[in-house]
C-alpha positions in Angstrom: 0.0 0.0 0.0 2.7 2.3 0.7 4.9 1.5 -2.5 1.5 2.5 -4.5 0.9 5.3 -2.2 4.5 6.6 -2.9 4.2 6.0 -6.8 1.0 7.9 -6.8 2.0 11.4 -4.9 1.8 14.0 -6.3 5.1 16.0 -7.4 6.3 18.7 -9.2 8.4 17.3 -11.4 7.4 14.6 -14.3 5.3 11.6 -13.3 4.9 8.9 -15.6 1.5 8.2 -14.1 0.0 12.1 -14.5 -1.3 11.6 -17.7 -2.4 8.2 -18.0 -6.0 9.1 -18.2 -7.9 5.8 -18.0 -4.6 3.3 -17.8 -4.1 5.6 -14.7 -7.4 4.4 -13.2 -7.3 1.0 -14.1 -3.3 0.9 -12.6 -5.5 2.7 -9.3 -7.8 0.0 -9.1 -5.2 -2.8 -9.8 -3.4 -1.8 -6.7 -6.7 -1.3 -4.9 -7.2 -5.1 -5.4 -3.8 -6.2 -4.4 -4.1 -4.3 -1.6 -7.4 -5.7 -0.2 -5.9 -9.3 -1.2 -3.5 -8.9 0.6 -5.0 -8.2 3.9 -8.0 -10.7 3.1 -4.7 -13.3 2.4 -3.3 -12.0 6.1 -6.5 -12.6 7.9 -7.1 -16.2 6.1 -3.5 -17.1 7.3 -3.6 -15.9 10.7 -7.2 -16.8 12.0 -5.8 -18.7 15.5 -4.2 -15.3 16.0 -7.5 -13.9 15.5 -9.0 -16.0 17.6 -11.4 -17.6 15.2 -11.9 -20.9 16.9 -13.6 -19.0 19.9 -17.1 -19.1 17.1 -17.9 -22.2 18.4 -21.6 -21.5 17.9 -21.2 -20.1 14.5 -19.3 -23.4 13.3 -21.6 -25.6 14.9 -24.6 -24.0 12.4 -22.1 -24.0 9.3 -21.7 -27.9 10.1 -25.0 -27.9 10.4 -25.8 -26.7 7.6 -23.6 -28.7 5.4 -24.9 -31.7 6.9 -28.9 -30.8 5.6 -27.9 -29.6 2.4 -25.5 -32.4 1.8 -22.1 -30.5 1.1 -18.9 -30.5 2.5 -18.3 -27.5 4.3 -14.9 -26.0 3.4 -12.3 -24.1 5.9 -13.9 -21.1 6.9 -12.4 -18.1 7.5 -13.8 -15.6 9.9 -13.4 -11.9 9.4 -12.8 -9.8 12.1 -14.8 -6.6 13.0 -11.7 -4.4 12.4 -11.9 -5.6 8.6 -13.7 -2.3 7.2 -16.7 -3.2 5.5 -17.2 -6.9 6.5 -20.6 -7.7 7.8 -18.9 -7.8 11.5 -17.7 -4.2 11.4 -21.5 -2.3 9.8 -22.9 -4.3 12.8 -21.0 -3.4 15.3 -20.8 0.5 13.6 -25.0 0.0 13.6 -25.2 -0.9 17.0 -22.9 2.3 17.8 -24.7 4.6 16.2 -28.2 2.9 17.8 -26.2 3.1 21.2 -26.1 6.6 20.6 -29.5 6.9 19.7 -31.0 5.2 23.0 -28.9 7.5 25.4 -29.4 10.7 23.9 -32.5 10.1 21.8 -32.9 12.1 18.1 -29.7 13.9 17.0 -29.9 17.4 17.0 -28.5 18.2 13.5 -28.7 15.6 10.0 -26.1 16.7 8.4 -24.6 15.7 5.1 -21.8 16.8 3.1 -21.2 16.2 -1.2 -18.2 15.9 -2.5 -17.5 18.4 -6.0 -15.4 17.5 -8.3 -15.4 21.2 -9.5 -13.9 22.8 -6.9 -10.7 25.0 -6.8 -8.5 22.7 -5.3 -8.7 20.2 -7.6 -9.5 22.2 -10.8 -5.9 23.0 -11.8 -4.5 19.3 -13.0 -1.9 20.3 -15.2 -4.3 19.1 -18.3 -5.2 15.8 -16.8 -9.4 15.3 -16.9 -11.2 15.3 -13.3 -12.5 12.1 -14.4 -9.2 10.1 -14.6 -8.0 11.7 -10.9 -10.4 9.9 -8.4 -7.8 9.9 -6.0 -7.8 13.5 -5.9 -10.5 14.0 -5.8 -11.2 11.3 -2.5 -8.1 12.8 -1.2 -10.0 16.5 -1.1 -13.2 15.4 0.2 -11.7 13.6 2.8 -9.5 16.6 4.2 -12.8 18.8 3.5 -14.4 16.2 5.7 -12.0 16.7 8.9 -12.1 20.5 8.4 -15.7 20.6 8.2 -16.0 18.1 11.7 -12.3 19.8 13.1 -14.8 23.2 12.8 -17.6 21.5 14.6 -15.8 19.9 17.2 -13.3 22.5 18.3 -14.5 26.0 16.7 -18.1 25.0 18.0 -19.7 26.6 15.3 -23.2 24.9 16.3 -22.3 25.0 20.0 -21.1 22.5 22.5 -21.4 18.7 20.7 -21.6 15.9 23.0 -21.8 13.4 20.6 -21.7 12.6 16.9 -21.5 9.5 14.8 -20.8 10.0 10.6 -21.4 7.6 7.7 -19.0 8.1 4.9 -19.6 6.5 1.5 -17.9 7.4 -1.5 -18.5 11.1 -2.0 -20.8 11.5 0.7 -20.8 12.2 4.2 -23.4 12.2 6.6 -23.3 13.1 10.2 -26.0 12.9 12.9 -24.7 15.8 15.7 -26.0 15.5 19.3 -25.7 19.3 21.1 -25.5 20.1 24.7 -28.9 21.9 26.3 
């Protein structure tokens, strides 16, 4: 991830990678999947350290399971709730956000946040399209996204926050704000 993040910077002087257009994107997604295969390859190779076999219950019903329908069950491979976007993880990011929801009851302020593709940061790209620069333009609403939250949290533009909880997905942000009476 780092030898793709490295090849991938931005700099001032020639990159081969600049003007790619949509070789650049494919190359982007290419190392995208690598990337994830490699950490789904890590986590199928080191599931004791994972402490997989502690699912007692949930490899009793896969046996189960096998046994009605007749298959052979294969090795399973259990992913943890620190892999981002596994089923594991949106539960346990659910039941936060629920959590949060039963002890302070409706947030305050819905608020959500678009990404633009059009906006002056990213509009000067030395010739390259917008459309072949996704990682640019992820890379701007991302730091939009912690200016925006760095402004509600410490500048208190809405007052004093006691809690929030936000939901990114690819160029959208949404974030439920709980203030303090």
């Amino acid at each position: 991830m780092d030898y793709y993040a490295y090849l991938l910077a931005p700099r001032a002087e020639f990159s081969r990678f600049k003007r790619f257009g949509k070789l650049r994107c494919q190359f982007i997604h290419d190392a995208y999947m690598k990337t994830e295969a490699n950490r789904l390859n890590y986590i199928k190779l080191n599931q004791p350290q994972l402490r997989a076999e502690l699912y007692s219950g949930l490899m009793d019903h896969l046996d189960n399971r096998a046994q009605k329908e007749g298959i052979t069950a294969g090795i399973p491979v259990i992913l943890p709730s620190s892999f981002m976007g596994s089923p594991r993880n949106m539960q346990e990011r659910y039941q936060d956000a629920m959590s949060l929801v039963r002890k302070f009851d409706k947030p305050d302020i819905f608020l959500t946040m678009t990404g633009n593709p059009q906006c002056p940061e990213i509009k000067d790209l030395d010739g390259c399209l917008i459309e072949y620069r996704p990682d640019l333009v992820a890379k701007t609403f991302s730091l939009d996204v912690k200016e925006v939250i760095k402004d509600l949290i410490q500048n208190k533009i809405f007052g004093n926050i006691i809690a929030y909880a936000g939901v990114p997905k690819k160029r959208i942000f949404h974030i439920c704000i709980y203030l303090q009476c």
